[in-house]
Every structure is written in structure tokens, then in C-alpha cells.
C-alpha positions as CSV (number, residue, x, y, z in Angstrom):
1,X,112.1,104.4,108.0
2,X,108.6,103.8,108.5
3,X,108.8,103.3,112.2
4,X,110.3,107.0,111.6
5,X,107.6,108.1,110.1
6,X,105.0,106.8,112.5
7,X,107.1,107.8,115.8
8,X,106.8,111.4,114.0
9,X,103.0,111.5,113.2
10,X,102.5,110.2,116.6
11,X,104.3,113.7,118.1
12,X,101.9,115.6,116.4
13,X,104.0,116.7,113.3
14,X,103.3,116.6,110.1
15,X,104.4,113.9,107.6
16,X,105.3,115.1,103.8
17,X,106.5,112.5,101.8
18,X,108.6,113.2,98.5
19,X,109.3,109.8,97.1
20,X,110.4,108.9,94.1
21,X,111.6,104.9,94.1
22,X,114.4,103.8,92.2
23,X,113.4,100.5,91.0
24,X,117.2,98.7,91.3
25,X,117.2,95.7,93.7
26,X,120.0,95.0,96.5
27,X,121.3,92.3,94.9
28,X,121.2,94.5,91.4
29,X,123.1,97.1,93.6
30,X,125.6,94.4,95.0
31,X,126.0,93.7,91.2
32,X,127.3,97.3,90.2
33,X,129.6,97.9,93.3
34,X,131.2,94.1,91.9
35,X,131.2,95.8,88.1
36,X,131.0,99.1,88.2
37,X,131.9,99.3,84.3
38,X,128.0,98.3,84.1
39,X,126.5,101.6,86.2
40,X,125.6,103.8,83.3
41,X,122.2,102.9,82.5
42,X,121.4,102.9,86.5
43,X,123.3,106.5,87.0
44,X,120.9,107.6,84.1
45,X,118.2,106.1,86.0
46,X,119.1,108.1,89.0
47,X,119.2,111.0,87.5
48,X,116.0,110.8,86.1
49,X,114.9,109.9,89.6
50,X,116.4,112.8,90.6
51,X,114.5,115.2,88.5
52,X,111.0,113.9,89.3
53,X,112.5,114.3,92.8
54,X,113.3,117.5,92.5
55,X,110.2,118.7,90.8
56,X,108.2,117.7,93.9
57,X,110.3,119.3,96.1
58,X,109.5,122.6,94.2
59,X,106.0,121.9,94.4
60,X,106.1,121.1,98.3
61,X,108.1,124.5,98.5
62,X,111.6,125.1,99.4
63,X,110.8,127.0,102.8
64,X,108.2,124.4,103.7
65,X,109.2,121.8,105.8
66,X,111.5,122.0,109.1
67,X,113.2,119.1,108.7
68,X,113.6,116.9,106.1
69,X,114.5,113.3,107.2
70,X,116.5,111.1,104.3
71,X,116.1,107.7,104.4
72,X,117.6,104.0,104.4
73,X,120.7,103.9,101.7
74,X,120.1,107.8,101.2
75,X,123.6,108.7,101.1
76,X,123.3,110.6,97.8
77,X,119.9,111.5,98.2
78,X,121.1,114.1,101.2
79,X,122.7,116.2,98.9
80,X,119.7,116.9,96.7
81,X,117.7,117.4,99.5
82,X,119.9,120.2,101.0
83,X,119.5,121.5,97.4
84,X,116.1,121.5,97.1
85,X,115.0,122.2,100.8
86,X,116.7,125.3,103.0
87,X,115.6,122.9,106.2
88,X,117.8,121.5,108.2
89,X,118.7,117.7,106.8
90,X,118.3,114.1,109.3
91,X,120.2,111.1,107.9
92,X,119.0,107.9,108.7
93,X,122.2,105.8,108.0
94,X,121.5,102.8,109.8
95,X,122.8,100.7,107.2
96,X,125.9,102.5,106.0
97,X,127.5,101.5,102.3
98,X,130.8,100.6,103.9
99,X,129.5,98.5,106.2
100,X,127.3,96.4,103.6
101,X,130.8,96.3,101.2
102,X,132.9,95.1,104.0
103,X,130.1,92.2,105.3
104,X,129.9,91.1,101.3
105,X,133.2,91.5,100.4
106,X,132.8,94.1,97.8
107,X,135.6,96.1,96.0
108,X,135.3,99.8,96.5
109,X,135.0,99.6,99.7
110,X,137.5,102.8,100.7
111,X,134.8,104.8,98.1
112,X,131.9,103.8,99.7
113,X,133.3,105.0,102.9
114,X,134.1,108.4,101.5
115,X,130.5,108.3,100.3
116,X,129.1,107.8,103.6
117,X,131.3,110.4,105.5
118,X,130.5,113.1,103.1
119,X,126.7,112.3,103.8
120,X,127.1,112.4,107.5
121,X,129.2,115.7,107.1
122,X,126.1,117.2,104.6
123,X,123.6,116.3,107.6
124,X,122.7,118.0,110.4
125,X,121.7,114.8,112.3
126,X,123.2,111.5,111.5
127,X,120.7,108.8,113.2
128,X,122.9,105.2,113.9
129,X,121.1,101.9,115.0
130,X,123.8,101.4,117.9
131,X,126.3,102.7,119.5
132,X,129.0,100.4,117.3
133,X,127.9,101.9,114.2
134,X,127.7,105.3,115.6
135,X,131.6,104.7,116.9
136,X,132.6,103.5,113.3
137,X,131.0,106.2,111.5
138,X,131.8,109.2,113.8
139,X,135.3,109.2,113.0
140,X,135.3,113.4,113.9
141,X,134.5,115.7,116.8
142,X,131.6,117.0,114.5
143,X,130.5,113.9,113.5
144,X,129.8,112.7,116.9
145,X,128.2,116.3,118.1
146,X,125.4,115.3,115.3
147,X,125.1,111.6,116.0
148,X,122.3,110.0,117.7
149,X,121.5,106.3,117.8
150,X,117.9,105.0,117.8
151,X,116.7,101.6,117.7
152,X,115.2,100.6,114.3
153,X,112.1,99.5,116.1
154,X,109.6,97.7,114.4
155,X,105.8,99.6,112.7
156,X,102.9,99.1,114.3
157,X,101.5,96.4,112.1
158,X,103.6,93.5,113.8
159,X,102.4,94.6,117.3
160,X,98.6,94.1,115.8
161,X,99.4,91.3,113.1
162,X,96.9,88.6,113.7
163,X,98.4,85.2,112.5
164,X,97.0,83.0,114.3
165,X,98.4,81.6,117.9
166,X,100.6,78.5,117.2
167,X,99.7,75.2,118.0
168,X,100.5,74.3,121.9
169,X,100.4,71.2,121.8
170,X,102.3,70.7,118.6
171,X,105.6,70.4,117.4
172,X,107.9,74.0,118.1
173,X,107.3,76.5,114.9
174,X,110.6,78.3,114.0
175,X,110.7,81.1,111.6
176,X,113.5,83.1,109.6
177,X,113.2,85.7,107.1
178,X,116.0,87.3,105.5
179,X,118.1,87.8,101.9
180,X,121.0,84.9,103.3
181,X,123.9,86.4,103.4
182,X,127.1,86.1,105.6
183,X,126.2,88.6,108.5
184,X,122.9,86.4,109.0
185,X,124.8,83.2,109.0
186,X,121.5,81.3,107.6
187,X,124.3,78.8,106.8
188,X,124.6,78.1,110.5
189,X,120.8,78.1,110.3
190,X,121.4,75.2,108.1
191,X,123.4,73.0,110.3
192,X,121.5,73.2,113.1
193,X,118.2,72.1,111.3
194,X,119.9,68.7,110.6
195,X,121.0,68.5,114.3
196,X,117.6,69.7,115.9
197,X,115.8,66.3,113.7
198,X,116.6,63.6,115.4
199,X,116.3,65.6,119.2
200,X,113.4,67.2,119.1
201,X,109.9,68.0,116.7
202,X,110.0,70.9,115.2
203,X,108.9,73.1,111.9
204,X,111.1,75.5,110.2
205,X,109.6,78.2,107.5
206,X,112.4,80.1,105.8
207,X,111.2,83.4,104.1
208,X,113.4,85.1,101.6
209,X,115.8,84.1,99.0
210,X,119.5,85.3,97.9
211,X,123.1,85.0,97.9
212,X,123.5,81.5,100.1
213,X,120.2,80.2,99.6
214,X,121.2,77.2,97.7
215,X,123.9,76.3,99.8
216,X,121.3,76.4,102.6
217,X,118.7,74.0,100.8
218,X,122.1,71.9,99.8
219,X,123.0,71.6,103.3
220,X,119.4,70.8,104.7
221,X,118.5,68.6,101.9
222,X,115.1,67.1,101.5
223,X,113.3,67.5,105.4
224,X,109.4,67.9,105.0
225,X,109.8,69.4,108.1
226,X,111.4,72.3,106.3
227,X,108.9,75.2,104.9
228,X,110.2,77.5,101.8
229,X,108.7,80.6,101.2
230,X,110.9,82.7,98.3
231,X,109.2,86.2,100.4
232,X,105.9,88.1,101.4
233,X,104.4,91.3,101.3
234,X,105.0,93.1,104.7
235,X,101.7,92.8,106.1
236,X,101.9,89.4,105.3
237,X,105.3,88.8,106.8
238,X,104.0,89.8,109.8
239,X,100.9,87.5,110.1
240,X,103.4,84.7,109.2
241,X,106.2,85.5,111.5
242,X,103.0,86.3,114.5
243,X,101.6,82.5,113.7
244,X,105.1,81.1,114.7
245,X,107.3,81.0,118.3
246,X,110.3,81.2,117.3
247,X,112.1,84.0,115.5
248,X,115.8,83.2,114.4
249,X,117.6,86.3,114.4
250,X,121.6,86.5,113.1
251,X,124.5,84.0,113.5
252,X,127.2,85.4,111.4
253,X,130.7,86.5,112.2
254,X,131.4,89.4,109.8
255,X,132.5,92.5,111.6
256,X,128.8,94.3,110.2
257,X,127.2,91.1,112.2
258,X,129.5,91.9,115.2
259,X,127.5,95.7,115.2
260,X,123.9,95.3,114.0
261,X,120.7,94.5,115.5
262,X,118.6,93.3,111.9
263,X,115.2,94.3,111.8
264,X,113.9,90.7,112.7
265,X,115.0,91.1,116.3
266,X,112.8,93.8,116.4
267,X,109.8,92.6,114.5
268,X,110.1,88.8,115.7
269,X,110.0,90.3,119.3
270,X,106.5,92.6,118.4
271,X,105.0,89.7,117.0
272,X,105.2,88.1,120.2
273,X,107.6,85.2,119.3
274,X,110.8,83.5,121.1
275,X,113.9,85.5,119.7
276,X,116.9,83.0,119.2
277,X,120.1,85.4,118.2
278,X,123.7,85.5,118.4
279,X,125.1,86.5,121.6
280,X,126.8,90.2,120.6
281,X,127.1,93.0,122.7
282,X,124.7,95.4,120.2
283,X,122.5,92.9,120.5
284,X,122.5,92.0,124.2
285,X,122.4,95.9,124.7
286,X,118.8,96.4,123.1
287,X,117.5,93.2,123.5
288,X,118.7,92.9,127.5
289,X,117.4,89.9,128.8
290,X,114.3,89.6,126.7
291,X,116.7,87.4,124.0
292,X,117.8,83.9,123.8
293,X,121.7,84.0,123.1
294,X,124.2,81.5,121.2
295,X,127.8,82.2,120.0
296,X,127.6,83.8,116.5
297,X,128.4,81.3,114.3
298,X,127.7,78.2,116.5
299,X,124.9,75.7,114.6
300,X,125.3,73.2,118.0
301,X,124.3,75.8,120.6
302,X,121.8,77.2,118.0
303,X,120.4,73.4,118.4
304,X,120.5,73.3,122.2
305,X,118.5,76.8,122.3
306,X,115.9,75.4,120.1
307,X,115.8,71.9,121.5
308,X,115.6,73.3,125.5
309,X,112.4,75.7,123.7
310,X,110.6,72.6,122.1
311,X,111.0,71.1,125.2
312,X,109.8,72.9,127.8
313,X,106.2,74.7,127.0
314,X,106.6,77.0,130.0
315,X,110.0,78.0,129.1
316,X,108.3,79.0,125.8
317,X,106.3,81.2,126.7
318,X,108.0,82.6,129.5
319,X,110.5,83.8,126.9
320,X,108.0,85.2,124.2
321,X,106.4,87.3,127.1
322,X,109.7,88.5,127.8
323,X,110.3,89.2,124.1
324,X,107.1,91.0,123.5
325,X,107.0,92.9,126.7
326,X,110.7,94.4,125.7
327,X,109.3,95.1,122.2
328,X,106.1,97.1,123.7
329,X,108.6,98.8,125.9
330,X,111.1,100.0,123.6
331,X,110.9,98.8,120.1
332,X,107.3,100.2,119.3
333,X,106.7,104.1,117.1
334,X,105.4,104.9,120.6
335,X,108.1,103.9,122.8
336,X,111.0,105.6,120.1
337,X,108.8,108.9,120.1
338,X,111.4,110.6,122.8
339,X,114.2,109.6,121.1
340,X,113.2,110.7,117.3
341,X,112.1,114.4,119.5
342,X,115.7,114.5,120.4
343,X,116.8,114.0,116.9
344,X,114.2,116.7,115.4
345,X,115.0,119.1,118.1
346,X,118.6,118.9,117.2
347,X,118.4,118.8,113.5
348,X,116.3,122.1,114.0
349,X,119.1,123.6,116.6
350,X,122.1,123.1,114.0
351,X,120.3,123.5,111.1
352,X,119.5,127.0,111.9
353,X,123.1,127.9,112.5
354,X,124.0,126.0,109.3
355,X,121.8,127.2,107.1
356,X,119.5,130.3,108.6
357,X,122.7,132.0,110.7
358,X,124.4,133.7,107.7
């Protein structure tokens, strides 16, 4: 979203912002879909999210804006826009509810679908991260009219974060960030840490926490060579991420890992580090050959990828030239600028006819 914002501002619009946060974690969210007996305190919640919402809206003014762009997990929030604004509406429905129940195994998954088509059908644009999720979710002739896919991109901060240059003449630093779950296969992660050891020297530093956490640290066991950090503030993410040159991207082999390109391909690749992924075609298609690729769920090539980068300095950096090069070329506010005019110029095209033609 906020690579969205910035690709906006940097076309000369003008950026309103009517926010309201509703302070319920993923893994609190994960929690309801799992009981959903529990979700009357957070429905209240939204609700009363709702209202604040709604009373900034009225003061922004419903004729106002041109378009109003709804963001990440917005799929509700589309509808109360098109209430509260007589603008045409862009979904950005990059991560879709019935893709996150199917890659956690979550009940309610047929609802959550539901949810999500509704949304798309309320929106004038429907913005996908790539052409697999904009297949899966554009299940009607209309749906596909108002689809577009941009890349997620990355903001501007990791393309100027200053972490300091690793160490050339020591051992290879290897970063992952993430909230370990299936579709990052941090478990694969794992395995190949304890067959990297005895080949080659090299630091890991694992950001985040969540659902498979402790079966990672159970797997890697004690290894000083092992860094972990429960998370960071953005800006401090990407100082971390820039000091290392390695960025581990996803290894699962969910069908949602089979689609997605996660936002750490993106941002490893503007902070000017390696980018070790699995080898799918969504990820292949933005990454081209700017990416280092293993089979998705395959901890021995994971190994070999890391061992042949510890090994050979010019190999290195060869491939984090290639990584950030690809980033400044396509992944930066700047370089998705044409592509988020498209999706302005079409949400302002049908949202006339939808809501202006009567």
C-alpha cells in the first residue's frame, strides 16, 4: 500500500488518507476464522472502527476525491467506502482472504471466497500482484475487464536504507524476515542451515516470529552462527536486511506459495542483496534473471545456492547487482508509476458509468 501511495504522489496527485487502524493482529485474525464463535467483541470493534471511519469521510467530503484506493485485507472496507465516497473505488487485493485460508488450512474457506468476490464485484478496479492471482480471482468476464496486476514493489526507504555494506572478506550474511508459515517454508529454511555448517561459513539472522517458529529453532538447535531477532520497525528492517547479502525469499509448496511473489523479494532486491527464492513461475516472471532459484520446498538445493554464494565473492556480487538493478528497474514507486496511471485511469473510466451515468 505504501508503494501505492508513493507511485501516486509521485504522478502529481494528491494523497488523502482516511485511516482508522483496527488494532487485531494476523495471527488474532487467523484465531477467529479457526473460532469464529469468538468474533463478537472484534465485529464490535469494527464497527466502531467503522464509524470513526465514516466520520472522516464526511469531513473529507463525499464529492471530494476521484478515486479512492482500499487497501491490503480491505475486503469489507470497499463497501463502506462506496458508501461514504460517490468516487469510483480501487481494490488492492493482493493478498486475498481465500488464498490466506487455503495456504493455513483454515475452515471457512468457501465464505472467505464469497467475501472476496463480492469485493472485487463492488470495485471498479481490482489490482492483483500476478497474473496467478489475477486468474484465480477473476472467475467472470467483468471481473477480468476490471483487473489489473501490479507488482507490490518495495517504498523508497529500502532503495536509500543505509545499513552498512557487509563484510567482504568475512563469512556470507544471510537474512530472512517473515511470520513462518507454510507458504514461506522457513522450515526448509531450517534444514538447510544445518547442511550449509559443515560446507561453508556463514551467518544467518531470522527476523520475525509465528506459527512454525519453534519448530524452526527445534530443528536448528543451538548454532551461534544463528541470529534471532523476534521483529523491527520498518525503517529498521531495512537497514538490517541492506547490512546483509543474502535475502532468503519463499520455499513452500502451498498452492498460495505456488502464486505469490512476498514482499521480501521485492525489498531484499532494493536493498541491494543476493535473492535466494523458490523457482516458481510468478516468481521467475518478475524477478527474470535477477533471482537465484531452487525447487520450492528443497533445503539441499537451498544449501548448494548458498554454499556456491559463500564461495565465490564475484559470483556474489555479480548477483546482488543483478538483484538491485531489476529492483531500480521495476520494483521502485518510480518504476510502477505507469502502471498504478493505468489503474487510476480505469477506475475513473468505469467509475463514471457506474456511479455518475445514471
Amino acid at each position: 500500500m505504501k508503494v501505492l501511495v508513493e507511485a501516486m504522489e509521485g504522478l502529481g496527485h494528491r494523497v488523502v488518507k482516511c485511516n482508522e487502524p483496527l488494532r487485531v493482529s494476523t495471527a488474532e485474525r487467523v484465531r477467529l476464522v479457526r473460532r469464529p464463535w469468538l468474533a463478537g467483541p472484534v465485529l464490535l470493534q469494527l464497527l466502531k472502527v467503522w464509524w470513526r471511519l465514516a466520520r472522516r469521510a464526511r469531513r473529507i467530503g463525499r464529492e471530494t476525491p476521484d478515486v479512492v484506493l482500499v487497501g491490503y485485507l480491505g475486503v469489507l472496507d470497499v463497501h463502506l467506502a462506496r458508501c461514504c465516497f460517490a468516487a469510483p473505488v480501487i481494490l488492492d487485493n493482493m493478498a486475498p482472504l481465500g488464498g490466506i485460508a487455503e495456504d493455513r488450512d483454515l475452515p471457512l474457506g468457501g465464505l472467505l471466497r464469497v467475501i472476496d468476490r463480492v469485493a472485487s464485484a463492488a470495485s471498479s478496479v481490482v489490482v492483483w500482484d500476478t497474473e496467478a492471482h489475477r486468474i484465480l480471482g477473476s472467475t467472470t468476464a467483468k471481473a477480468t475487464e476490471k483487473a489489473l496486476v501490479v507488482h507490490v514493489g518495495a517504498p523508497d526507504e529500502w532503495f536509500h536504507s543505509d545499513g552498512g555494506a557487509p563484510d567482504p572478506t568475512g563469512p556470507l550474511e544471510v537474512c530472512f524476515f517473515g511470520l513462518y508459515t507454510p507458504l514461506q517454508g522457513t522450515t526448509v529454511i531450517a534444514e538447510a542451515i544445518r547442511r550449509v555448517d559443515a560446507r561453508a561459513a556463514v551467518t544467518w539472522t531470522l527476523i520475525g516470529d509465528g506459527q512454525q517458529r519453534a519448530l524452526v529453532e527445534e530443528t536448528v538447535g543451538p548454532n551461534p552462527s544463528v541470529r534471532w531477532v523476534d521483529w523491527l520497525e520498518p525503517e529498521a528492517l531495512a537497514r538490517t536486511v541492506a547490512a546483509h547479502d543474502v535475502c532468503l525469499g519463499i520455499f513452500g509448496t502451498t498452492p498460495k506459495a505456488m502464486r505469490v511473489v512476498p514482499n521480501k523479494v521485492y525489498q531484499g532486491a532494493a536493498a541491494g542483496c543476493a535473492v535466494v527464492t523458490s523457482g516458481t513461475e510468478s516468481q521467475r516472471a518478475v524477478l527474470g534473471g535477477a533471482g537465484i532459484y531452487v525447487p520450492a520446498g528443497d533445503a539441499e538445493a537451498l544449501a548448494d545456492a548458498i554454499v556456491a554464494l559463500a564461495s565465490d565473492p564475484e559470483y556474489l556480487e555479480e548477483r546482488r547487482s543483478a538483484a538491485r538493478s531489476r529492483a531500480l528497474e521495476a520494483f521502485s514507486p518510480e518504476a510502477l508509476r505507469d502502471q498504478i496511471g493505468e489503474a487510476l485511469r480505469a477506475a475513473s473510466l468505469r467509475g463514471r458509468h457506474r456511479y455518475w451515468g445514471h
